[in-house]
NUFI-889283 format. One line per 4 residues: their letters; for each residue x, y, z of C-alpha. Coordinates in steps of 0.2 Angstrom, whole numbers. Example, Ala and Ser with C-alpha at 12.3 -4.5 7.8 and 13.67 -1.06 7.14 Angstrom:
2
AS) 62 -22 39  68 -5 36
This chain:
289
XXXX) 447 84 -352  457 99 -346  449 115 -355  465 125 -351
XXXX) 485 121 -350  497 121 -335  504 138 -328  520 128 -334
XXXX) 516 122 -349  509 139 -349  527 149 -345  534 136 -358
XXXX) 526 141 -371  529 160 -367  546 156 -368  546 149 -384
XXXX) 537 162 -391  551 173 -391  559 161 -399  552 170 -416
XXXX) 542 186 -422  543 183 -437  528 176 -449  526 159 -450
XXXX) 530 150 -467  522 132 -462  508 132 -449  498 117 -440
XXXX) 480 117 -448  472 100 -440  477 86 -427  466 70 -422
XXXX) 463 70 -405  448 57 -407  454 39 -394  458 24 -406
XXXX) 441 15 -398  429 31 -400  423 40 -414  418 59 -418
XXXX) 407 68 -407  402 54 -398  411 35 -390  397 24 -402
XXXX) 395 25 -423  378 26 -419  375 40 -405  380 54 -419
XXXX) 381 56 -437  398 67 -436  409 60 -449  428 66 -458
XXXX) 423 75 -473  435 62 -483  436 48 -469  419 46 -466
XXXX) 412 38 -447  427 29 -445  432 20 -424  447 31 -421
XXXX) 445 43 -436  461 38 -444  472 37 -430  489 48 -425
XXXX) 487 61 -437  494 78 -439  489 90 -454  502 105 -460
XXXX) 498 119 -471  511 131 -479  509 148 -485  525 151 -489
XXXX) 527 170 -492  509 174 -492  509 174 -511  503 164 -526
XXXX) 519 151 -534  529 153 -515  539 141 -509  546 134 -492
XXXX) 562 122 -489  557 110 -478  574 101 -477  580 94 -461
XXXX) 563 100 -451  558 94 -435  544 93 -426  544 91 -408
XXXX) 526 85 -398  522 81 -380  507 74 -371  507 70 -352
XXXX) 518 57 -352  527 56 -368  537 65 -379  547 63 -395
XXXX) 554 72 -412  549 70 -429  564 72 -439  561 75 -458
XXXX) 571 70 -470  583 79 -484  574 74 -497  567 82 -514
XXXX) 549 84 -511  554 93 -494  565 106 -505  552 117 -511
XXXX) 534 115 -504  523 124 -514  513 138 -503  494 132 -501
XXXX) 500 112 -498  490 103 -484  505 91 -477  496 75 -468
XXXX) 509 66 -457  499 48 -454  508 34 -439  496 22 -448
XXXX) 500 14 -466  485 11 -472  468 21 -467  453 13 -478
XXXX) 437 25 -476  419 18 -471  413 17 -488  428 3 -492
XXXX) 441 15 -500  459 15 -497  463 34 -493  480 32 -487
XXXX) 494 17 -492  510 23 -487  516 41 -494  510 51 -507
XXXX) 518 66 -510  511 72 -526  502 87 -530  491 94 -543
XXXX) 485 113 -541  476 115 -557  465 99 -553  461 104 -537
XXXX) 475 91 -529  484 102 -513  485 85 -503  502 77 -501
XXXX) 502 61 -486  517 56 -477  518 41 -468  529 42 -455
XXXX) 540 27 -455  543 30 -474  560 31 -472  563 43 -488
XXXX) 552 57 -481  557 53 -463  574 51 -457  572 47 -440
XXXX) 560 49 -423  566 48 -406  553 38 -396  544 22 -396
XXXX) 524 27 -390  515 11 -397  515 0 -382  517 -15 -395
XXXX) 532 -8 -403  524 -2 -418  521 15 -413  532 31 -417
XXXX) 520 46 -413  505 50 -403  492 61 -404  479 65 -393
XXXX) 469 75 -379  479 78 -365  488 95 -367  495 90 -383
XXXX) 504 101 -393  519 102 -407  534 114 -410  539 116 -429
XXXX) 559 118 -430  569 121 -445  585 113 -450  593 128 -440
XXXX) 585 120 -424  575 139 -426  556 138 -420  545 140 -435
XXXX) 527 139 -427  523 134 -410  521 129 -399  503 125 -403
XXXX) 491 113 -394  478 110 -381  479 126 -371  490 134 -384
XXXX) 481 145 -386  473 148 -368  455 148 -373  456 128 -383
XXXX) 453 114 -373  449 98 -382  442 80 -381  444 64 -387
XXXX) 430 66 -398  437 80 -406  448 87 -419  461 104 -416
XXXX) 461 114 -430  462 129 -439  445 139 -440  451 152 -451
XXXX) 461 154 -468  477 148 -470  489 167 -471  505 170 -464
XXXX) 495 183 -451  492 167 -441  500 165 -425  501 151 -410
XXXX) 489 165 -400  477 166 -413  459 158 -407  440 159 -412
XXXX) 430 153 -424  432 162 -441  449 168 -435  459 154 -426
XXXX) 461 141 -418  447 129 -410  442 111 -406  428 104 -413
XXXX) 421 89 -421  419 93 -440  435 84 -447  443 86 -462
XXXX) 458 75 -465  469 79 -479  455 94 -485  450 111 -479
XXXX) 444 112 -464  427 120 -458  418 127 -445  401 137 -442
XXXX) 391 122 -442  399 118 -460  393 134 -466  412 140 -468
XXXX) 428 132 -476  445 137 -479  447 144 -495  466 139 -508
XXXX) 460 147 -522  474 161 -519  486 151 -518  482 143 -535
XXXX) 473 127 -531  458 126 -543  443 116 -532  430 113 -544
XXXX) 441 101 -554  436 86 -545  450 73 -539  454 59 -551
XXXX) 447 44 -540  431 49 -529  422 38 -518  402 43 -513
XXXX) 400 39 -496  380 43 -490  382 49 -473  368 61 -465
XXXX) 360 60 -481  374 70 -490  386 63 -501  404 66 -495
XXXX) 419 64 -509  433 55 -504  450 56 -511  460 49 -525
XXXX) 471 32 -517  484 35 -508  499 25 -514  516 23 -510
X) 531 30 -520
């Protein structure tokens, strides 16, 4: 895989960065970059014991996923309208727009809510557990609960996307691992964050064993140039769908607690999965509204 962008995608993304100056309200924190017949770390389950902290060693770790954080104003009971946002992506050779929709739960997104935007309806985990069923858009701060899924071809939540990618027709966003990266726009057409991607910035390359994410906390001082690990952003194969991510070997993980979301109130449905010889906690159910 490429380790750095284009000199155009390059220039393009120079240009958009004027775009905006001022702090980000919604950021991207995670993308899945892992090929729909591979798996984390390495092509076969059984050459690594890499697994999604809520996923666990799943082919394809859950598929075309991307993972938003908001931190509103930076402060604790911040809030972010979300109305009518966009969200434009392109990979070497495809393109297309997320368009979200105009309704309630976009109208004030609580700061320190991790937004999942899933292609696929259904993600069931490798212990058995159905983790994503559609949308799920409810939120629980003081039981821990910062986790809201949106599928996107719920047509409440989604109002429209402008391209066909799923060779089979069922297909209406890609994510992957070459030069991939998203612009966030808001109703305005305004560039909220981005663009942000392989490349994006110049030291993150990425491969499709991999995950893009945020290695840092989630603050309003973060910026499409931000990189490195405990301050940016970097690829890497500790996945953390729908959860905060980490880095350092593990050692480190994004922290909500300043944005309200008590942690050590456990979710109401978990699901032990033994993987490496630790038990990883899976979700409640994802169900459709």
């Amino acid at each position: 895989m490429k380790r750095i962008a284009t000199l155009a995608l390059t220039m393009t993304a120079s240009a958009l960065f004027a775009n905006h100056t001022n702090a980000a309200s919604v950021i991207l924190n995670e993308y899945n970059a892992v090929g729909s017949d591979k798996h984390l770390d390495e092509n076969a389950y059984g050459d690594s014991d890499k697994a999604d902290s809520r996923l666990g060693r799943i082919q394809g770790n859950g598929g075309n996923w991307i993972e938003l954080v908001v931190v509103g104003d930076g402060t604790q009971g911040s809030a972010v309208d979300m109305r009518n946002w966009s969200i434009d992506w392109e990979e070497t050779g495809d393109a297309g727009t997320i368009f979200l929709s105009n309704d309630s739960f976009w109208s004030s997104v609580t700061a320190g809510t991790l937004i999942t935007i899933t292609e696929t309806q259904t993600i069931v985990s490798e212990g058995g557990q159905t983790i994503v069923n559609g949308s799920d858009t409810s939120i629980d701060f003081t039981n821990g609960d910062n986790w809201a899924n949106v599928w996107s071809f719920d047509t409440n939540l989604i109002s429209s996307t402008t391209t066909n990618v799923g060779g089979d027709g069922s297909g209406n966003f890609s994510v992957g691992n070459d030069d991939w990266n998203m612009t966030l726009r808001d109703g305005s057409n305004n560039v909220v964050f981005g663009p942000i991607g392989e490349g994006i910035p110049s030291s993150t390359g990425i491969n499709s064993n991999e995950v893009f994410k945020l290695e840092a906390q989630p603050t309003t001082s973060i910026t499409e140039t931000s990189a490195g690990e405990g301050t940016g952003y970097n690829d890497g194969s500790s996945s953390t769908f729908g959860a905060p991510n980490l880095w350092n070997g593990g050692d480190s993980s994004q922290d909500f607690t300043s944005f309200g979301v008590i942690t050590n109130v456990p979710e109401p449905t978990t699901c032990a999965l033994m993987i490496t010889g630790a038990t990883l906690v899976a979700g409640r159910r994802r169900v459709s509204k």
